[in-house]
N, CA, C and O atoms as a Maestro MAE file, in Angstrom:
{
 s_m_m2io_version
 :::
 2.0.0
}

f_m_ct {
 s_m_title
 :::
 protein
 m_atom[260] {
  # First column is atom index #
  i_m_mmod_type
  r_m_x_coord
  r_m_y_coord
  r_m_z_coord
  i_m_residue_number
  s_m_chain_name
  s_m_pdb_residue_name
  s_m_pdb_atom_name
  i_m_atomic_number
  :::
  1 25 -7.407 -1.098 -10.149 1 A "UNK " " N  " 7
  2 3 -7.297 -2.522 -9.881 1 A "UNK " " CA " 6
  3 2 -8.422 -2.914 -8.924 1 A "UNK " " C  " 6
  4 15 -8.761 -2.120 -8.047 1 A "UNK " " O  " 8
  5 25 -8.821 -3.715 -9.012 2 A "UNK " " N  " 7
  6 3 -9.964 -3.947 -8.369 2 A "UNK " " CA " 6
  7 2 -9.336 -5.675 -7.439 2 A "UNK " " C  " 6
  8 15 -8.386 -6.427 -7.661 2 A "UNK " " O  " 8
  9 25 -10.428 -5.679 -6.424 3 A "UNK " " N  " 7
  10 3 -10.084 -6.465 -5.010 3 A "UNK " " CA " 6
  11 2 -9.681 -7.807 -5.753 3 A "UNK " " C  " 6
  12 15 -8.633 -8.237 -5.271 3 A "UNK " " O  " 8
  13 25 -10.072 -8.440 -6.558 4 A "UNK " " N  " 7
  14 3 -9.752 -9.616 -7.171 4 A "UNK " " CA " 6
  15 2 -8.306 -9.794 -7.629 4 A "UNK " " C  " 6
  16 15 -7.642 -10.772 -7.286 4 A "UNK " " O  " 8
  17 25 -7.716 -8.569 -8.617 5 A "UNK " " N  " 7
  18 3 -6.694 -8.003 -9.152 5 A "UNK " " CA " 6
  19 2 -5.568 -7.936 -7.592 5 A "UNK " " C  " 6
  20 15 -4.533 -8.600 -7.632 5 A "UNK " " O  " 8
  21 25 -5.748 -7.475 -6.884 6 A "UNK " " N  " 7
  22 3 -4.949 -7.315 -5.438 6 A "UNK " " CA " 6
  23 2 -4.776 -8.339 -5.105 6 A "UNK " " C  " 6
  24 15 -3.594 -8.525 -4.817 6 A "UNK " " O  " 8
  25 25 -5.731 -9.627 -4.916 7 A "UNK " " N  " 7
  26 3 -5.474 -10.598 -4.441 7 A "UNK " " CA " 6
  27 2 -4.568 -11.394 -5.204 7 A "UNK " " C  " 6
  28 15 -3.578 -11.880 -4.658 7 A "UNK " " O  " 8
  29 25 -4.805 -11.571 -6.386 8 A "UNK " " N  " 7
  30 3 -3.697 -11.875 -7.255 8 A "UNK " " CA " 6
  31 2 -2.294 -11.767 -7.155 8 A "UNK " " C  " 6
  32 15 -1.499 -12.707 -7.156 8 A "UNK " " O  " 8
  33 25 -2.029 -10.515 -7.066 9 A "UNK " " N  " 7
  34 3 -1.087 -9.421 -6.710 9 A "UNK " " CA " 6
  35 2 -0.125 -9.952 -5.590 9 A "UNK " " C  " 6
  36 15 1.092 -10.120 -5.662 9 A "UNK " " O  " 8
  37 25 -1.134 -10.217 -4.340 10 A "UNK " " N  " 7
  38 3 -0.859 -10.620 -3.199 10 A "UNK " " CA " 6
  39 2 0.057 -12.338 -3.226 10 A "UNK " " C  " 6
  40 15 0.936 -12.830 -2.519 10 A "UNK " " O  " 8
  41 25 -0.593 -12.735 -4.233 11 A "UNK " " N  " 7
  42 3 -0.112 -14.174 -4.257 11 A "UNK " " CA " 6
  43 2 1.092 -14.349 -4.973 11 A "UNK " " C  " 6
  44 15 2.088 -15.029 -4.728 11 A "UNK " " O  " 8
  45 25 0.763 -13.503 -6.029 12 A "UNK " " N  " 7
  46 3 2.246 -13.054 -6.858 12 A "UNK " " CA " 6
  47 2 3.359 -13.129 -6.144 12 A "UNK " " C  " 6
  48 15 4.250 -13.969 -6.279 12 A "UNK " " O  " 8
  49 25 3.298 -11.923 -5.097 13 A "UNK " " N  " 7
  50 3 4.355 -11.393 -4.189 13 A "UNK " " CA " 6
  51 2 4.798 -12.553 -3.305 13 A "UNK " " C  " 6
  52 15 5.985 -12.719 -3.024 13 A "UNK " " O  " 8
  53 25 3.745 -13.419 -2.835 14 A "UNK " " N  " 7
  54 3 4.161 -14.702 -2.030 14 A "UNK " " CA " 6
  55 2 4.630 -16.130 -2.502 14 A "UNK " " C  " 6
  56 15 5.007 -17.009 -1.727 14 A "UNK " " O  " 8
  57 25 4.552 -16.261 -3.976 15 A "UNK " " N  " 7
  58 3 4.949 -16.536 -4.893 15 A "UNK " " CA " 6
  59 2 6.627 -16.801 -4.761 15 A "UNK " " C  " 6
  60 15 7.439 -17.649 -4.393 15 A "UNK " " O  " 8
  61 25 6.526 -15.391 -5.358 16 A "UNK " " N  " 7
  62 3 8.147 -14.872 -5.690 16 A "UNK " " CA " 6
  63 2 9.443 -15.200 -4.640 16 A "UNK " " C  " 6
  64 15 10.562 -15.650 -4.887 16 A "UNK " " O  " 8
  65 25 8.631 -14.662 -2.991 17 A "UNK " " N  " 7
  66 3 9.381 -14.931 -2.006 17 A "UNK " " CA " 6
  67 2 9.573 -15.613 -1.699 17 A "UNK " " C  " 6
  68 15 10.711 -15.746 -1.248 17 A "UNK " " O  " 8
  69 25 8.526 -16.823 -1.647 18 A "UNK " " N  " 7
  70 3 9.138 -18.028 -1.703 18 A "UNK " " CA " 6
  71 2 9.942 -19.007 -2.458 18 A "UNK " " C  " 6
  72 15 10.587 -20.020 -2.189 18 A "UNK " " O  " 8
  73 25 9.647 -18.297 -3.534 19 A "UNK " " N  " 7
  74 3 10.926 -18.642 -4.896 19 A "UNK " " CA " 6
  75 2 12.064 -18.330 -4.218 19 A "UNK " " C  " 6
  76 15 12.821 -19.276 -4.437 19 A "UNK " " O  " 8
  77 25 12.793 -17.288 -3.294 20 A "UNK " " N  " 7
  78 3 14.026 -16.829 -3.382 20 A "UNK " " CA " 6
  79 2 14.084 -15.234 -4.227 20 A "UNK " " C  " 6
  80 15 15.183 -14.695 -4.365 20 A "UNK " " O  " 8
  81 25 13.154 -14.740 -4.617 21 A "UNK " " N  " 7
  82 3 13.029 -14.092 -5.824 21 A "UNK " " CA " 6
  83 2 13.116 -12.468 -5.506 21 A "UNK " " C  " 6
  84 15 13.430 -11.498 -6.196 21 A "UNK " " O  " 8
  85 25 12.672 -12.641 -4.079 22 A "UNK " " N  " 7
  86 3 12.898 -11.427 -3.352 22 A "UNK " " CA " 6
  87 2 12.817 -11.998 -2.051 22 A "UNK " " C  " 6
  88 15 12.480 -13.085 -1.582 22 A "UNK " " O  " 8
  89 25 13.359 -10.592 -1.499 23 A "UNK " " N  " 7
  90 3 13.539 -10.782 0.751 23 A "UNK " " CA " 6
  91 2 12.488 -10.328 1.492 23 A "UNK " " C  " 6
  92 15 11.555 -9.596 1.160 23 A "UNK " " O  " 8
  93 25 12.597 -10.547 1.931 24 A "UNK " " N  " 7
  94 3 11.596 -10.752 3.498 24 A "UNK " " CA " 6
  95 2 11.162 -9.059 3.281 24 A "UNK " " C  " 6
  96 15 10.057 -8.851 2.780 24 A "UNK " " O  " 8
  97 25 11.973 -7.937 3.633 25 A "UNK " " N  " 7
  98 3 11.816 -6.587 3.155 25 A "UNK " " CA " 6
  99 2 11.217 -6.246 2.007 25 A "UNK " " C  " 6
  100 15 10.787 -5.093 1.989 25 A "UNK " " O  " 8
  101 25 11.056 -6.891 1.041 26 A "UNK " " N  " 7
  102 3 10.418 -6.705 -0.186 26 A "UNK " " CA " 6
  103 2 9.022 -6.757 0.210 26 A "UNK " " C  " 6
  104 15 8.213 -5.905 0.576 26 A "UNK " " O  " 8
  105 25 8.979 -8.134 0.010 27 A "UNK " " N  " 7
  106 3 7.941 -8.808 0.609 27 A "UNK " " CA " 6
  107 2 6.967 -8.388 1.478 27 A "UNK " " C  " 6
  108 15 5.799 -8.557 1.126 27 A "UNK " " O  " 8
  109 25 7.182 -7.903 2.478 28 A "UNK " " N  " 7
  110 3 6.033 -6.678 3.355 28 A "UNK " " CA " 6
  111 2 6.031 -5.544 2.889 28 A "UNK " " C  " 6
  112 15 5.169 -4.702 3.139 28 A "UNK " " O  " 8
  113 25 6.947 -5.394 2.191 29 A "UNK " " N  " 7
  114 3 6.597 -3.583 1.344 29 A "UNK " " CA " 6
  115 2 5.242 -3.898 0.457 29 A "UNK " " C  " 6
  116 15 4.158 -3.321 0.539 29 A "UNK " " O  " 8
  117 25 5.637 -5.025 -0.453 30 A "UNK " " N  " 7
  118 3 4.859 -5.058 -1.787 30 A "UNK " " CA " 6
  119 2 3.380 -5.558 -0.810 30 A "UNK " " C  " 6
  120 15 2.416 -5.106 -1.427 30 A "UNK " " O  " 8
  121 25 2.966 -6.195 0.266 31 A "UNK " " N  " 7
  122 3 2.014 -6.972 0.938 31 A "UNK " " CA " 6
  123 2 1.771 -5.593 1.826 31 A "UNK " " C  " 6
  124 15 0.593 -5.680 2.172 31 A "UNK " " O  " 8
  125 25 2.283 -4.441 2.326 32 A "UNK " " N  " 7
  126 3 1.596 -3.162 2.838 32 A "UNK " " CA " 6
  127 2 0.982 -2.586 1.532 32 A "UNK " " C  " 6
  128 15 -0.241 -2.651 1.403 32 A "UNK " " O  " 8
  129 25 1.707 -2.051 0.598 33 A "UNK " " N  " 7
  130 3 1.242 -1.659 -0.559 33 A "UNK " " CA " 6
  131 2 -0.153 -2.118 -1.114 33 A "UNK " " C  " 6
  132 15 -1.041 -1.294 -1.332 33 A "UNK " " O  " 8
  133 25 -0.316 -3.487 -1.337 34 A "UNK " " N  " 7
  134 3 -1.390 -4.264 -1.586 34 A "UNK " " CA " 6
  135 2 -2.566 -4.136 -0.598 34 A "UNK " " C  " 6
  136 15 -3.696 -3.782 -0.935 34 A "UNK " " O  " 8
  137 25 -2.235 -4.421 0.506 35 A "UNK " " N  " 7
  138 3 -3.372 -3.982 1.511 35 A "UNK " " CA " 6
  139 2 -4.068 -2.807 1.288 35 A "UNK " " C  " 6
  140 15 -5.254 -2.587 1.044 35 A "UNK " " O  " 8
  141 25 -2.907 -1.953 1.446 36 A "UNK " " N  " 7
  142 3 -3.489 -0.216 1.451 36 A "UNK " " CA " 6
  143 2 -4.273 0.272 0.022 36 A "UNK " " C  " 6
  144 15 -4.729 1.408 -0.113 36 A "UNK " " O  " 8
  145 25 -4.343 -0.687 -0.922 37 A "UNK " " N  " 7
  146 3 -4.977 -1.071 -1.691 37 A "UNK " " CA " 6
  147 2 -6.541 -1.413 -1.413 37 A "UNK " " C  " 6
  148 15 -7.541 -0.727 -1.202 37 A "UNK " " O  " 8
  149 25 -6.262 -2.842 -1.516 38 A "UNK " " N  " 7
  150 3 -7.753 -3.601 -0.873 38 A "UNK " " CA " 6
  151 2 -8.681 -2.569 -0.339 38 A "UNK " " C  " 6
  152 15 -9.734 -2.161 -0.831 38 A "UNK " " O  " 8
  153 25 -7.868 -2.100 1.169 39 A "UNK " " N  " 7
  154 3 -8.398 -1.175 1.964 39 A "UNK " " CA " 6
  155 2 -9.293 -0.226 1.327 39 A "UNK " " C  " 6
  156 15 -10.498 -0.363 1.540 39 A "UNK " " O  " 8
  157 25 -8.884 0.725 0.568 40 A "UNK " " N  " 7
  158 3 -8.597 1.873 -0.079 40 A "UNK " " CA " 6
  159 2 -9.961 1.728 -0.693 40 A "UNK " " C  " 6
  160 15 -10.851 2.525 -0.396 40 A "UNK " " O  " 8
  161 25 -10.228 0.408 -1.823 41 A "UNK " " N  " 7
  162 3 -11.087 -0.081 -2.784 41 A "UNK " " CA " 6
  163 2 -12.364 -0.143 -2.360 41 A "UNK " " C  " 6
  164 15 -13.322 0.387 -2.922 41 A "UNK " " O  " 8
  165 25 -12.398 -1.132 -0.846 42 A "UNK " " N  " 7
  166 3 -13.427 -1.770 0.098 42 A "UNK " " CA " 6
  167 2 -13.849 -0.407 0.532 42 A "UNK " " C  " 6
  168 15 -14.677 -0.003 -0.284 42 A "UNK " " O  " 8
  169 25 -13.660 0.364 1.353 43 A "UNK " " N  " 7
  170 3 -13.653 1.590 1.264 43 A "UNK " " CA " 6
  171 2 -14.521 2.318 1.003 43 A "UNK " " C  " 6
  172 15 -15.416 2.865 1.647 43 A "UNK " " O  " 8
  173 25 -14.040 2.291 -0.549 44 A "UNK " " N  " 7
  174 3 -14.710 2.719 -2.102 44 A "UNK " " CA " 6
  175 2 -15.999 2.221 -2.520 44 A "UNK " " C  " 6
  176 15 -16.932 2.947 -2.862 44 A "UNK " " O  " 8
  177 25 -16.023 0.879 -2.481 45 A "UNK " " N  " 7
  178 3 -17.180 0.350 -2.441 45 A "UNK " " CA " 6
  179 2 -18.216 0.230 -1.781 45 A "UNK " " C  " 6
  180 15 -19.315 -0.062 -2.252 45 A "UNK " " O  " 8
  181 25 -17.919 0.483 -0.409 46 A "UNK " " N  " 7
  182 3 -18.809 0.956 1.014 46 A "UNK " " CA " 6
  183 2 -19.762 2.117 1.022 46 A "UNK " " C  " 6
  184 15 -20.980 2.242 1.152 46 A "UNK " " O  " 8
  185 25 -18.490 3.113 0.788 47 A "UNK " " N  " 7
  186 3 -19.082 4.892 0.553 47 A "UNK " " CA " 6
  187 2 -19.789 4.113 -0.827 47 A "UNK " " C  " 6
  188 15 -20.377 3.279 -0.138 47 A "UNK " " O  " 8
  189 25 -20.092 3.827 -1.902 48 A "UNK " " N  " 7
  190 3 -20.667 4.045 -2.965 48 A "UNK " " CA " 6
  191 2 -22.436 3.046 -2.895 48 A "UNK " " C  " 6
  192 15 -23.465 3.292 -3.524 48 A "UNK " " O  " 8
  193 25 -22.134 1.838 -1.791 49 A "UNK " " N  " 7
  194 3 -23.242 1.104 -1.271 49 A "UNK " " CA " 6
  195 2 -24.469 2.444 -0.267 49 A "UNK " " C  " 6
  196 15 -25.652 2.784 -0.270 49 A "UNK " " O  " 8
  197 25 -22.985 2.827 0.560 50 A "UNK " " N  " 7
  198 3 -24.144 3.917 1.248 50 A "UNK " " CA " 6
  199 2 -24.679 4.859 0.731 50 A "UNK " " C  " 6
  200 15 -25.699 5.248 1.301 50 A "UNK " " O  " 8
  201 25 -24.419 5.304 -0.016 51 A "UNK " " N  " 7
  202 3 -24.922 6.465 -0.785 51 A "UNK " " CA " 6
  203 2 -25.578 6.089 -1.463 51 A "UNK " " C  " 6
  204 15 -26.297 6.986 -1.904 51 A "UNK " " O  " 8
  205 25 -25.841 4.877 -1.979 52 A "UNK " " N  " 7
  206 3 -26.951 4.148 -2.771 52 A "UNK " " CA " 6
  207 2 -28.235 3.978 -2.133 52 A "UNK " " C  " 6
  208 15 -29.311 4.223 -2.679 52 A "UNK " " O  " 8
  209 25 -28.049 3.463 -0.715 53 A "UNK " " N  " 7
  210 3 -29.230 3.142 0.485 53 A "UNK " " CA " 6
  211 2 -29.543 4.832 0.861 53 A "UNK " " C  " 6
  212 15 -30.750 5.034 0.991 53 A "UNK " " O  " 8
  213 25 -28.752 5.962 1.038 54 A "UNK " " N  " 7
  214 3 -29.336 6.941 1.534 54 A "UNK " " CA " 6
  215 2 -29.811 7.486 0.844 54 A "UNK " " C  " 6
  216 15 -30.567 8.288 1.392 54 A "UNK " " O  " 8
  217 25 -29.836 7.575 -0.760 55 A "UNK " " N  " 7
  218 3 -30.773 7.545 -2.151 55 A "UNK " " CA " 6
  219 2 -32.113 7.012 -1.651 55 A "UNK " " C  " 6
  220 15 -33.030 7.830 -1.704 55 A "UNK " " O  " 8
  221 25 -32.287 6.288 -1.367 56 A "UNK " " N  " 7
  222 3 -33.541 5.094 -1.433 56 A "UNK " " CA " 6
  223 2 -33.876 5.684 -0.233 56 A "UNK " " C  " 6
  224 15 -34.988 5.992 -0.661 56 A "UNK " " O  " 8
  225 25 -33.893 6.121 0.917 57 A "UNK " " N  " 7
  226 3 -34.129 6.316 1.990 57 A "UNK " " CA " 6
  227 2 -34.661 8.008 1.821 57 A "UNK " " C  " 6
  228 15 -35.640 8.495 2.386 57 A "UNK " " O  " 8
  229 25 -33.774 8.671 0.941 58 A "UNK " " N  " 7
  230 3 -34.582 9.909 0.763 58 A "UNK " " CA " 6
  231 2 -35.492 10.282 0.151 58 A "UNK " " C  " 6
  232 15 -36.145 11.315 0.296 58 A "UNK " " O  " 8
  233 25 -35.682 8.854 -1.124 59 A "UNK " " N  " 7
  234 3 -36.868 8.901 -1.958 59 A "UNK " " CA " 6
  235 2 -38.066 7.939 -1.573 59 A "UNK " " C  " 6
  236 15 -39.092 7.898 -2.252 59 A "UNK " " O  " 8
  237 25 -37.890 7.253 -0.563 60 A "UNK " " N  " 7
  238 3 -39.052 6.895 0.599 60 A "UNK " " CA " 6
  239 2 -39.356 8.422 1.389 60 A "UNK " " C  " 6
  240 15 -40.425 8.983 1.150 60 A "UNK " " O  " 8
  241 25 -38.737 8.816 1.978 61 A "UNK " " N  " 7
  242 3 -39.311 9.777 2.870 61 A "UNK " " CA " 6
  243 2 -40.037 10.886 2.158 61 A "UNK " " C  " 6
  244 15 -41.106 11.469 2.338 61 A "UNK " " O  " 8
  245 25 -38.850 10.976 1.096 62 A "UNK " " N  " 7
  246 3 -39.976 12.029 0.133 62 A "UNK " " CA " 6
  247 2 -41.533 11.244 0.014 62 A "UNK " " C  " 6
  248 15 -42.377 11.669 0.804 62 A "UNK " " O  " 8
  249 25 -41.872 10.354 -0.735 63 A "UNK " " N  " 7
  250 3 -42.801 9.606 -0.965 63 A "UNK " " CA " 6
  251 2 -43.925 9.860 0.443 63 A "UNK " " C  " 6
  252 15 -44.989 10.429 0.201 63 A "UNK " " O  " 8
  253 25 -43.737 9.583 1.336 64 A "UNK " " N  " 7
  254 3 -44.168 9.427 2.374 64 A "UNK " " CA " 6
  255 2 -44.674 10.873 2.861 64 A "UNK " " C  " 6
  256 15 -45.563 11.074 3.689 64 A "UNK " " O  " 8
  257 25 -43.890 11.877 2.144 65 A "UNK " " N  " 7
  258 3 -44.624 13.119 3.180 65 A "UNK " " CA " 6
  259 2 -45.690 13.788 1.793 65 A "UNK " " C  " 6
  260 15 -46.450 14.734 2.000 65 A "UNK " " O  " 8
  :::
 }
 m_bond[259] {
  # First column is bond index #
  i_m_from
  i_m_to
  i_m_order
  :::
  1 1 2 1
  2 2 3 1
  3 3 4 2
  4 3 5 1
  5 5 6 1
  6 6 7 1
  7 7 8 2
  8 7 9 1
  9 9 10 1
  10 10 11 1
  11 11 12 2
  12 11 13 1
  13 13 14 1
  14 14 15 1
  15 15 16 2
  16 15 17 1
  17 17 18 1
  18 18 19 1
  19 19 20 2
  20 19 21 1
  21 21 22 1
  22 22 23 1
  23 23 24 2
  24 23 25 1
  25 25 26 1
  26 26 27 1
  27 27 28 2
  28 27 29 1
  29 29 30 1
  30 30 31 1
  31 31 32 2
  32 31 33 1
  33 33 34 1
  34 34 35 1
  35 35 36 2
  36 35 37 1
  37 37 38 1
  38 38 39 1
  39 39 40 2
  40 39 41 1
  41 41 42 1
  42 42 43 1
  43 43 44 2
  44 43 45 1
  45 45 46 1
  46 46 47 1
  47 47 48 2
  48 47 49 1
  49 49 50 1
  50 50 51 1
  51 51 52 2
  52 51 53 1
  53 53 54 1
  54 54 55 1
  55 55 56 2
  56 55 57 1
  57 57 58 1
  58 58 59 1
  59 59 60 2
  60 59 61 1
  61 61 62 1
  62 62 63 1
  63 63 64 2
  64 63 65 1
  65 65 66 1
  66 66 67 1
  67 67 68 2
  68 67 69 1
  69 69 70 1
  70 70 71 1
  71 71 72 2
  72 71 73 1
  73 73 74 1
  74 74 75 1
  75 75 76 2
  76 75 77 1
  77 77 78 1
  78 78 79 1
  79 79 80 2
  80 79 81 1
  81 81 82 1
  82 82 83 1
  83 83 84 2
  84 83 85 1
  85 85 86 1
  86 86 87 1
  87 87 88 2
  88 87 89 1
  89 89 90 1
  90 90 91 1
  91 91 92 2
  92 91 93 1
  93 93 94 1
  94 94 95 1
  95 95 96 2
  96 95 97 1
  97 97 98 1
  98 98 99 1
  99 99 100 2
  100 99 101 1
  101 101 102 1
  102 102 103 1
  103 103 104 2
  104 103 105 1
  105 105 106 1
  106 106 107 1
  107 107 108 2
  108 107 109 1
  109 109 110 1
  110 110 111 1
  111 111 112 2
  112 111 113 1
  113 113 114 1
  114 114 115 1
  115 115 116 2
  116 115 117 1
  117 117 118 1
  118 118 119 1
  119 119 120 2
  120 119 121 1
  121 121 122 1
  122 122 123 1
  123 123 124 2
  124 123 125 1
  125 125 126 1
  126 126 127 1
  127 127 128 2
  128 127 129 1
  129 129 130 1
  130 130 131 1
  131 131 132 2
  132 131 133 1
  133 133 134 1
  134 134 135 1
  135 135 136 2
  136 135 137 1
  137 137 138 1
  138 138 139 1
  139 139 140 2
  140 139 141 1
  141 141 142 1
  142 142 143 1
  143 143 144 2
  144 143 145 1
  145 145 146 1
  146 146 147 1
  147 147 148 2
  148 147 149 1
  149 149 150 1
  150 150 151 1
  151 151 152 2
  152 151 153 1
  153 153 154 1
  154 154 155 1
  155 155 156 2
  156 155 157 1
  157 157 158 1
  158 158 159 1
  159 159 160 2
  160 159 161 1
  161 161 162 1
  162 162 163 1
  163 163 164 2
  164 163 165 1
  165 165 166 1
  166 166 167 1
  167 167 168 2
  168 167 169 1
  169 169 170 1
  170 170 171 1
  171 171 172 2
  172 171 173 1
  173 173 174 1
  174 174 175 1
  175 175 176 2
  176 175 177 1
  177 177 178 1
  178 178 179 1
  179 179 180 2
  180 179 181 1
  181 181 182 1
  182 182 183 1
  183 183 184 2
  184 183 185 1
  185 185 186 1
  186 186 187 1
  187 187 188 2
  188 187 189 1
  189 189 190 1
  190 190 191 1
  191 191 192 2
  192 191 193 1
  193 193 194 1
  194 194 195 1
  195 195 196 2
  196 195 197 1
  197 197 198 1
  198 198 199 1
  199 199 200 2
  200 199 201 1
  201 201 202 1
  202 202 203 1
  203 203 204 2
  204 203 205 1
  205 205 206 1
  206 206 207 1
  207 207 208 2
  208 207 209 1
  209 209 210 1
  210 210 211 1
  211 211 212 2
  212 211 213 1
  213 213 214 1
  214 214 215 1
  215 215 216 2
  216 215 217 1
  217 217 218 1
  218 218 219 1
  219 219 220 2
  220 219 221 1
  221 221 222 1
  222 222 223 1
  223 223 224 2
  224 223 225 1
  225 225 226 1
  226 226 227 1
  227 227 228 2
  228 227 229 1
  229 229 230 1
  230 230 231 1
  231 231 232 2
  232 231 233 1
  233 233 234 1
  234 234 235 1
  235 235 236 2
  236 235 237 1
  237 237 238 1
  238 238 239 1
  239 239 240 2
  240 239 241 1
  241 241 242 1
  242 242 243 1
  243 243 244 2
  244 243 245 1
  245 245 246 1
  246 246 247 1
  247 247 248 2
  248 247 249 1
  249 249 250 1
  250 250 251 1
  251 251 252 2
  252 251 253 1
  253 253 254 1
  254 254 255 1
  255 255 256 2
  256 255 257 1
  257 257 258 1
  258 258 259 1
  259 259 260 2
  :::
 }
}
């Protein structure tokens, strides 16, 4: 699921609760769950940015010597 998909997710859940549809306990389960998500993803996408720049950074230095 990707960060867009979570956010969705997220609204879903706030959605519902405010429907009546579920409790307050639900509700921060399914909204920890979701986070630890996001988190998880962002994360994911970080480690995969850096490792992209320390690519480029090793094939400058190579270049250079």
């Amino acid at each position: 699921m990707d960060s867009e998909g979570i956010a969705k997710e997220l609204e879903r859940t706030l959605i519902r609760y405010r429907a009546g549809l579920i409790d307050l306990d639900r509700a921060k389960q399914e909204q920890a769950l979701l986070m630890a998500a996001l988190k998880a993803r962002e994360q994911a996408i970080l480690e995969e940015k850096l490792a992209r720049i320390e690519a480029v950074l090793e094939i400058r230095e190579t270049e250079r010597r």
